[in-house]
N, C-alpha and C positions, 0 to 999 in steps of 0.2 A: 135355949132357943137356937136350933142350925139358923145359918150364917145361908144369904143366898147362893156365896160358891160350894157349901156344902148340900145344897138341897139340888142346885146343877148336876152336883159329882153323882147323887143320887140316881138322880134323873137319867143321866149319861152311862151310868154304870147298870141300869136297871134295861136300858136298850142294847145294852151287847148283849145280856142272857138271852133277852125276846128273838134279838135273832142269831144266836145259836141256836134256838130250839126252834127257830123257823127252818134253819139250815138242817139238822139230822131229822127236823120233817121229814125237808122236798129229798136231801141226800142224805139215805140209809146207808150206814158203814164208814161213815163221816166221822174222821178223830178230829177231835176239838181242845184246842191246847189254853192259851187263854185270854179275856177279853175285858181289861181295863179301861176305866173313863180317859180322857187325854181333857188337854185344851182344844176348845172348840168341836169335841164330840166325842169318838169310841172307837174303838177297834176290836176285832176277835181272830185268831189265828188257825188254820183250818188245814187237814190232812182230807183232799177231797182224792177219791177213787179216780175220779174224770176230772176230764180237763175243764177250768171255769174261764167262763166268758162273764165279761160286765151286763151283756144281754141277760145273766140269769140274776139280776139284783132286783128288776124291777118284779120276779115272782116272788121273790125271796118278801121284798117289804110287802106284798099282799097276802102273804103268809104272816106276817108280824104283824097287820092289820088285823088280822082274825084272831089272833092270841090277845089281841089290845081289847078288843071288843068284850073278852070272855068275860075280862075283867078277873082275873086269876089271884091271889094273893101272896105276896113274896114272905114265905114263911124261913124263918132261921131256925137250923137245928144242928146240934154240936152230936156227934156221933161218935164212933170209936175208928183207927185207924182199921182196924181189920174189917169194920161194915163198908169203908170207904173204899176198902179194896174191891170189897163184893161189889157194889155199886159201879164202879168206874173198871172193874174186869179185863174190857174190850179195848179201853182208852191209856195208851204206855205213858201216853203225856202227864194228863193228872195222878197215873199210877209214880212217875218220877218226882211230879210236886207233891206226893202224898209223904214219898220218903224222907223228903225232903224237910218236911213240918216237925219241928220240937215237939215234943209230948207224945203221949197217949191219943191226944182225940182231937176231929177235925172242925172246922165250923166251915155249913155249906149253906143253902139257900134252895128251898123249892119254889115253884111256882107251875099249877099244871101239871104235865105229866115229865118236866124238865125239871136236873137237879146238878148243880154244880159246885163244886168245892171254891169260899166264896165268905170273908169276911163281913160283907156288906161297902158301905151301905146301900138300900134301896125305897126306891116307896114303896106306898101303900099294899098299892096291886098295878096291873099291868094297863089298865087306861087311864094313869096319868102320864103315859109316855104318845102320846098323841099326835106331835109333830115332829117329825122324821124325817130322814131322807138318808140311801145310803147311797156313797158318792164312788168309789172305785174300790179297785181290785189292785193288791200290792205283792210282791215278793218277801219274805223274810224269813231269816234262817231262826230256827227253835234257838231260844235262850239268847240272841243276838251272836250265835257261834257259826262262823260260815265252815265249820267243820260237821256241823250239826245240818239237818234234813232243812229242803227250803219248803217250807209253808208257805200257804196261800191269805193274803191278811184280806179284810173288808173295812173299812173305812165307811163310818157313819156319825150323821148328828143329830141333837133333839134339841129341841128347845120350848122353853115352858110355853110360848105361844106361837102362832103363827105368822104373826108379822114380824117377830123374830128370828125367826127360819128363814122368811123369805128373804130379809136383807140379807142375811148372810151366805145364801147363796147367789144374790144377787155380788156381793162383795169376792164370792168363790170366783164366778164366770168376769168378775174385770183383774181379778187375778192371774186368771189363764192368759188374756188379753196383752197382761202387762208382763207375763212370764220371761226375767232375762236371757232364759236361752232362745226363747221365738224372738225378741226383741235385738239379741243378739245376731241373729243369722237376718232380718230383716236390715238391718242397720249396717250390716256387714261388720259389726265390731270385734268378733274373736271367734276362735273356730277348737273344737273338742277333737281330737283324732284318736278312737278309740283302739284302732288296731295295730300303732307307735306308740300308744302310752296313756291311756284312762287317768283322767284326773291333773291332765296337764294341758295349760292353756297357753293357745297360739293366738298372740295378741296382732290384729291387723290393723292397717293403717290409720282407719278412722279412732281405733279403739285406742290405740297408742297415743295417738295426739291429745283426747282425751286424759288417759294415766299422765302423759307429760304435763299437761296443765294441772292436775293434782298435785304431783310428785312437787312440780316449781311451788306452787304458793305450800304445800307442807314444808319445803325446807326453807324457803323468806320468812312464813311464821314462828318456825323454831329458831333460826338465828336472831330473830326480833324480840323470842323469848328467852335469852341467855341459853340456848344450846349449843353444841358443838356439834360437827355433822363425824361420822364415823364410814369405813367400809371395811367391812372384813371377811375373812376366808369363806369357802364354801364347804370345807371339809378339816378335819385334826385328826391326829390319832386317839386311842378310843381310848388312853389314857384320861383325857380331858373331861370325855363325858361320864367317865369313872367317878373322877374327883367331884365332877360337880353334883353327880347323882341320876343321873337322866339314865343311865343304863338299868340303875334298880327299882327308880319308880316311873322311868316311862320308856321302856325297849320294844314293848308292844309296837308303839307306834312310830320305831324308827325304821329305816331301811336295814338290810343287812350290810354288813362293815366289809368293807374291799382293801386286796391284800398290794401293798403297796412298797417297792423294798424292802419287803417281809417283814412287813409291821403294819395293824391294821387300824384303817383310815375308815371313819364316820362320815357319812354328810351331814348336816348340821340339821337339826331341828327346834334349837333354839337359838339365840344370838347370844344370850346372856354373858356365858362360857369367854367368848372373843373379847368383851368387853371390858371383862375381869383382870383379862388376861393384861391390857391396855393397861387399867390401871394400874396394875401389879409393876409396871414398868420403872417407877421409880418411888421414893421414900413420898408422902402425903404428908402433909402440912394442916392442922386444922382450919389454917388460914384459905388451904387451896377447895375447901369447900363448901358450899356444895359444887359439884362435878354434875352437869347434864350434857349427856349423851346420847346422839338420836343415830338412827339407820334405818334406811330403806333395806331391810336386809333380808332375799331368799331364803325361806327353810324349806327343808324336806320332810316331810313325814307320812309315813303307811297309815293310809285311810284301807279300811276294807272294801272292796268294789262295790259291793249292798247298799252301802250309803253316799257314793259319790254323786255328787249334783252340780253340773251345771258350775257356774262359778263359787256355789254356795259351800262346797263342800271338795277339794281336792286334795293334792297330793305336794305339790311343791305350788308356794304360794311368798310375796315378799308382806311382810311384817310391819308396821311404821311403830318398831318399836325404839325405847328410848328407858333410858336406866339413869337413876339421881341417886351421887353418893355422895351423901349428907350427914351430916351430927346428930345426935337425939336432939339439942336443943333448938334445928332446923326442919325436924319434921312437922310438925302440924303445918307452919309452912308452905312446905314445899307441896305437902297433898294441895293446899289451898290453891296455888297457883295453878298445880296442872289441875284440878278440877275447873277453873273459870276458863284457863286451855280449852280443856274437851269441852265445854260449852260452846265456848267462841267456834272451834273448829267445826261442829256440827250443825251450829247456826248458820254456818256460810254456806254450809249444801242444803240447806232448806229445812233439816231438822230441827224440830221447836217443841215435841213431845218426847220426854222420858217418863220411863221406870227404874229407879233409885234404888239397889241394894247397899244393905250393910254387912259383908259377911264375914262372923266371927269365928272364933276359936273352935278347931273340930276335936273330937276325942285322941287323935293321931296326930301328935302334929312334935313338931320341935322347937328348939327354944326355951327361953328364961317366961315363969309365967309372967310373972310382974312385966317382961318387956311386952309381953301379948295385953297384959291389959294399959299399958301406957300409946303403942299401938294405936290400939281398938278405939283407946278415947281420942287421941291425935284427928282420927277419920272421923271419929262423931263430930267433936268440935269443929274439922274443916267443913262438914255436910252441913252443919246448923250455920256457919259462920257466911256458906255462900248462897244461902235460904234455899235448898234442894230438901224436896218433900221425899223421904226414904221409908224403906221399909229396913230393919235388921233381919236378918238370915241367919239364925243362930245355926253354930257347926258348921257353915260352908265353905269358911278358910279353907285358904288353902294349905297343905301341911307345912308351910314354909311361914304362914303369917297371916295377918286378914286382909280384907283387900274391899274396894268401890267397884259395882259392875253398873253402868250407866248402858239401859235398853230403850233404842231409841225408836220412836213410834214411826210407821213411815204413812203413806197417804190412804192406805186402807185399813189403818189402824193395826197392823201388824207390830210386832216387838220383834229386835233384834239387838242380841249381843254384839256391841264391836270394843266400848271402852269401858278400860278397866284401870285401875289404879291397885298395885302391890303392894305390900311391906313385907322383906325378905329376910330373916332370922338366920335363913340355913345356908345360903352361898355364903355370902361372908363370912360366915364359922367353917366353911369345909374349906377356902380358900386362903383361908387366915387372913383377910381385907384389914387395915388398919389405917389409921393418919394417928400424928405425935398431935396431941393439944396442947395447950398453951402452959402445960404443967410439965412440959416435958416426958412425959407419961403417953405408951400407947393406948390406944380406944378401938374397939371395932367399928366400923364401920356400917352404917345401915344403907341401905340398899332400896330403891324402889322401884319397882318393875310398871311400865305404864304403857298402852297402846289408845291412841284416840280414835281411831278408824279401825284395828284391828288387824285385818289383813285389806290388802288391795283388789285383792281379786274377789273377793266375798262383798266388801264394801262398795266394790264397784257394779255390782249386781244388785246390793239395795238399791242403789243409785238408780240405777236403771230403772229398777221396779216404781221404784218411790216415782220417779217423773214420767214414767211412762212413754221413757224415749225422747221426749219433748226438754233436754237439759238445757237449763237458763244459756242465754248466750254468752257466757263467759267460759262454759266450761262444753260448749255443741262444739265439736271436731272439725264442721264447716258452720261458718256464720253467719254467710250470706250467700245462696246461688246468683250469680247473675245469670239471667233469661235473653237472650237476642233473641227475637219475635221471629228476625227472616236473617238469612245468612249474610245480609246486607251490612247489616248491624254487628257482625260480629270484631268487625275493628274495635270501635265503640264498646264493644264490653269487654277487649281486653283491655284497654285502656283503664275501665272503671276499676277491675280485677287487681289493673297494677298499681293504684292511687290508694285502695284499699289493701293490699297489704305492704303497698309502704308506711301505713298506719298501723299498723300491726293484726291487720282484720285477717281473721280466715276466709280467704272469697276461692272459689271455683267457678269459672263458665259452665252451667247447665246448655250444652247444645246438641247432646245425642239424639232426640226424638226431633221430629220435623216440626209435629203441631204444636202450639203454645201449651194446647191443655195436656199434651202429656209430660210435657217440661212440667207444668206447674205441677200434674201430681205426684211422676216423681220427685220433687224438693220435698214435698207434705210425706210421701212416703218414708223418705227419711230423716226425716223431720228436720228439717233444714228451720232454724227461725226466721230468717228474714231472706224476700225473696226479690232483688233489684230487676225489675221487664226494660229493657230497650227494645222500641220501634221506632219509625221512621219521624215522629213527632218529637219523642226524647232525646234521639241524637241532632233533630235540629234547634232544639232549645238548650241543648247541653245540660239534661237532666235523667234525671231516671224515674219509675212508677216504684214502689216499694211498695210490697207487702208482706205482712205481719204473722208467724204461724200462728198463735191466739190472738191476732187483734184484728185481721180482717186487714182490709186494702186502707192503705194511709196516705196514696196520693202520690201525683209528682213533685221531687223535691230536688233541689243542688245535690250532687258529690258530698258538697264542706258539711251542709246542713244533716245531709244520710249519715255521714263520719264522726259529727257531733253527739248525737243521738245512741250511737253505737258505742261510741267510747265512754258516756253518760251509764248507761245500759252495765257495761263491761266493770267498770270501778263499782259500782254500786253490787253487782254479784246477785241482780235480781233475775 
């Protein structure tokens, strides 16, 4: 019996044919590369003569309404490479994934007068694809090679009903809404300069203050959690990332190396390397561990320009990572603890949804097997031990060891990769990592690689998304506008300004606009949470009006009593 995400995959995969063959309809001479199901709908890649406009999507799906109606039937047939060729003639795309396929013979898919090279699966025939919608127009180079030609994608989704559809694109349009780079440029909190450097983020005032309240409570909770804080370089010679490996399995995605007293110098795209280095520094003790190690530490790494986004996705970005060098008979452990970590630390920004991988041993990898499967069971027993619902992910280790990927759900039900938890087999053996035990005998050393956030600037972007601007008042850049109604009053509110941030409060006087009501909307614009009004009534009571950004107006109340409330507020981290 399929499973309902296989009968999804189906369904999703059975709407990219329909509309390609909607597409070499309306556009004759149209190459067509290729169009697989995704999460939450489909795509197809497209070699158009003329230039597309999103305008032509809405013919295109009533051209796939007519093929749905026909009710067509998706037939599977296995042919020979050289019929495949005849067939696909005109099209270099499919004629390169033709070559590309092992064997003698191909398996394709007809349907109507439409025939595509195409393992499956799909339904029945083509009106059980019903409820549709295709959503935009994308860029992408063939084969993800930005050396390769850039195609034109389409982006679409099905789903088995229609009230299914609708919410989810009712959930599309509050994601646009919530989008951190509109949110960003609204709120003023960081700024993209594409023509200085793509994929590099200029953090401004607001945005800053913001990351510094992060930054403070990530490094009180690590030293609270037996860590030590680290800083280190921004560059080594390329030596370093020789030794550790990074040049052979991961140079794609480093910078190029600059020549520096004619000896060539890395910028750093991981921390690990620096850290090593640290402990390398003198003889280890079995007594001296475990060893944890955190940093807030910049890396750099070549992103391709095609998939740069927003904070989501750049170029140099800092890390909150953190390395535990431990004994075997400290690991299960030590996973345990930073696993109840990354819960706590995720709890405190509002996330209370995950998805729990377990990912094991891949066909490539290095290492003692026995130590991959003592590992593997360490992380199980820690997953079971701190009652976290998993899934295993067989083969997705990493080639260094297995590892916990914790995706955390955020307020539209989105999943995002930020924490991870490592077990690392292969630095410690290229580095020769050791501590003497208690047998007088050296031991290698195990190694666990962990980020709870991930990166900052990614993470700060769920953030954003996830609240929708609206961040609890312990973590809003400003925490409270004060308002003077008439310029009369504005003694009085700096007064209030300076009583609250002798309290530690973020306050600013809002007094740019003249009228009340454009004070109040910009606060609500940028979401200011709480908003203190003086007029000529609260300066002679020696009070203030406060109001609430989700709570609505709370009334006039004391200074001490507004201060109370705020610092209630702030410890609680609601």
């Amino acid at each position: 019996m399929k499973s309902k995400t296989d009968k999804l995959d189906a369904l999703r995969h059975s709407a990219s044919h329909i509309m390609a063959q909607a597409v070499l309809k309306l556009f004759p001479g149209t190459k067509f590369a290729i169009g697989p199901s995704i999460e939450n709908g489909f795509y197809y890649d497209f070699e158009f003569t003329e230039k597309m406009s999103e305008e032509a999507l809405s013919g295109i799906e009533h051209e796939m309404g007519r093929i749905i109606r026909e009710e067509q039937e998706f037939i599977c047939e296995e042919i020979t490479k050289k019929e495949a060729r005849g067939i696909f003639g005109g099209q270099p795309y499919k004629l390169e994934l033709i070559d590309g396929i092992e064997g003698d013979k191909v398996s394709t898919y007809r349907n109507g007068d439409f025939i595509d090279l195409c393992k499956g699966p799909h339904v029945r025939n083509t009106s059980e694809v019903k409820h549709f919608k295709l959503l935009k127009l994308a860029g992408a180079y063939w084969r993800g090679d930005e050396k390769n030609k850039m195609l034109t994608r389409i982006y679409g989704t099905v789903f088995p009903s229609e009230k299914e559809l609708e919410e989810y694109i009712r959930v599309l349009e509050l994601a646009k809404e919530r989008d951190h780079r509109k949110l960003g440029k609204e709120m003023d909190l960081f700024s993209i300069h594409e023509d200085i450097g793509p994929g590099l983020i200029y953090w401004h005032p607001r945005g800053a203050m913001i990351r510094k309240v992060i930054e403070d409570f990530w490094r009180e909770e690590h030293i609270k959690n037996g860590y030590e804080l680290l800083f280190t370089p921004h560059i080594a010679k390329i030596d370093l990332w020789n030794t550790s490996g990074h040049t052979g399995f991961y140079k794609d995605n480093m910078f190029s190396t600059m020549n520096i007293d004619e000896m060539e110098y890395q910028l750093k795209p991981m921390n690990c390397p620096f850290h090593i280095m640290i402990y390398k520094t003198g003889l280890k003790s079995y007594r001296d561990l475990p060893l944890r190690w955190c940093e807030l530490g910049t890396v750099y790494r070549y992103e391709k320009s095609g998939v740069l986004h927003g904070l989501m996705r750049v170029r140099g970005f800092t890390q909150d990572d953190a390395h535990i060098f431990c004994r075997e008979d400290q690991l299960q452990e030590e996973i345990i603890k930073t696993i109840e970590f990354v819960i706590f630390i995720l709890k405190t920004f509002g996330f209370e949804e995950y998805e729990v991988y377990l990912s094991t041993r891949p066909e490539k990898c290095v290492g003692d097997l026995k130590m991959w499967e003592k590992a593997e069971e360490a992380l199980k027993k820690a997953l079971i031990k701190t009652g976290l619902v998993y899934e295993v992910d067989p083969g997705e280790g990493v080639f260094y060891g297995p590892k916990i990927d914790i995706k955390i759900k955020d307020a539209l039900m989105r999943t995002w990769q930020c924490s991870t938890i490592q077990v690392d087999f292969n630095i410690p053996e290229r580095f020769d990592m050791t501590y003497v035990d208690n047998d007088g005998r050296e031991k290698r050393t195990i190694m666990i690689h962990r980020a709870l956030l991930g990166s900052l600037e990614r993470f700060f972007g769920v953030l954003l998304e996830h609240h929708g601007g609206r961040f609890p008042l312990w973590l809003a850049p400003v925490q409270v506008d004060i308002i003077p109604i008439k310029e009369e009053q504005a003694g009085y509110a700096v007064s209030i300004m300076n009583k609250l941030k002798e309290n530690g409060i973020r306050a600013r006087i809002n007094d740019k606009d003249s009228k009340l009501g454009k004070k109040i909307w910009s606060s609500r614009q940028m979401n200011v949470p709480y908003m203190a009004i003086a007029g000529d009534k609260e300066v002679k009571e020696g009070r203030i009006s406060v109001r609430k950004l989700t709570g609505g107006d709370l009334g006039a109340m004391e200074i001490d009593n507004f201060i109370d409330i705020l610092k209630e507020e702030i410890f609680l981290k609601k």
